[in-house]
C-alpha positions in Angstrom: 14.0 26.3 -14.7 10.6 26.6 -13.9 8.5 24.5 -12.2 5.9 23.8 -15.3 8.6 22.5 -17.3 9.7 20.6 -14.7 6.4 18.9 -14.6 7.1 17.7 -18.6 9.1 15.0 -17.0 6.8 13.2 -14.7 5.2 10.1 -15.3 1.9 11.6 -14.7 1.8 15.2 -16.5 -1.5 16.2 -17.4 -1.3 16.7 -21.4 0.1 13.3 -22.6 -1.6 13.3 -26.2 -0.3 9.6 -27.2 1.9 7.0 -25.1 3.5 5.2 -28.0 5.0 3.0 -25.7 6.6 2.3 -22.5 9.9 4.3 -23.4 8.3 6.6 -25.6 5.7 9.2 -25.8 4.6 13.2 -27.0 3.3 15.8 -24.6 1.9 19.5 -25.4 3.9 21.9 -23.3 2.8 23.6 -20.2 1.9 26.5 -22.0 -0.5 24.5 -25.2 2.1 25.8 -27.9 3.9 22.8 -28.8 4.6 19.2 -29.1 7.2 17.9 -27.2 8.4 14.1 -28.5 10.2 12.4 -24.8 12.0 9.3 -24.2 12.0 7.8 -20.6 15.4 7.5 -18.9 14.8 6.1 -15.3 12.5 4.8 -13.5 14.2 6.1 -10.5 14.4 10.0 -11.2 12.0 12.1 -10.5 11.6 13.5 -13.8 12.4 10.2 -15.9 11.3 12.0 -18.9 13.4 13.6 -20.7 12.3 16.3 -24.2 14.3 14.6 -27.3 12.8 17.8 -29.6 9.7 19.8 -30.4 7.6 20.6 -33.1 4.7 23.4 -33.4 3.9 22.5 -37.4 3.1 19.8 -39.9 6.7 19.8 -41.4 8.4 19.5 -37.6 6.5 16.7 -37.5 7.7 15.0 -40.7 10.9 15.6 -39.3 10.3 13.7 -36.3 12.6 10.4 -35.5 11.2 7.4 -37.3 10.0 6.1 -33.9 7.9 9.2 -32.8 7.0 10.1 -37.3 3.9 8.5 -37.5 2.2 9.2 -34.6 3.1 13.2 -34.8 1.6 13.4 -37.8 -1.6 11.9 -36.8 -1.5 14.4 -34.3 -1.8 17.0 -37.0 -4.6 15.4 -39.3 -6.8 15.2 -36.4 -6.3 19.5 -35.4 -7.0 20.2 -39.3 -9.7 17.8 -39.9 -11.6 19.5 -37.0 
């Protein structure tokens, strides 16, 4: 496992793009190819976030667990409206 992937997990990684709340949140990936929708597991571990799934497209998106849905999409309507 490398160490960049590892670093998904922390509390503090770099590319949070939304905080949806305290348990749940989306990254980008160390390498800026893909979303990555996590849960938080412990407080305790050193990686208390763990990767639930991960979506590169509109449609993964949709697909999404009610609880991360909406704000994947939005993630999307921003990158084409630019």
């Amino acid at each position: 496992m490398s160490i960049e992937f590892m670093k998904e997990g922390l509390d503090h990684y770099h590319s949070v793009v939304k905080q949806i709340d305290d348990e749940h949140r989306i990254v980008r990936c160390s390498d800026n190819i893909q979303f990555i929708s996590q849960h938080r597991v412990d407080g305790k571990s050193k990686y208390p976030w763990r990767s639930e799934s991960f979506y590169t497209t509109v449609l993964g998106a949709a697909r999404q667990q009610d609880v991360y849905r909406k704000d994947a999409l939005s993630l999307f309507s921003v990158e084409l409206a630019a």
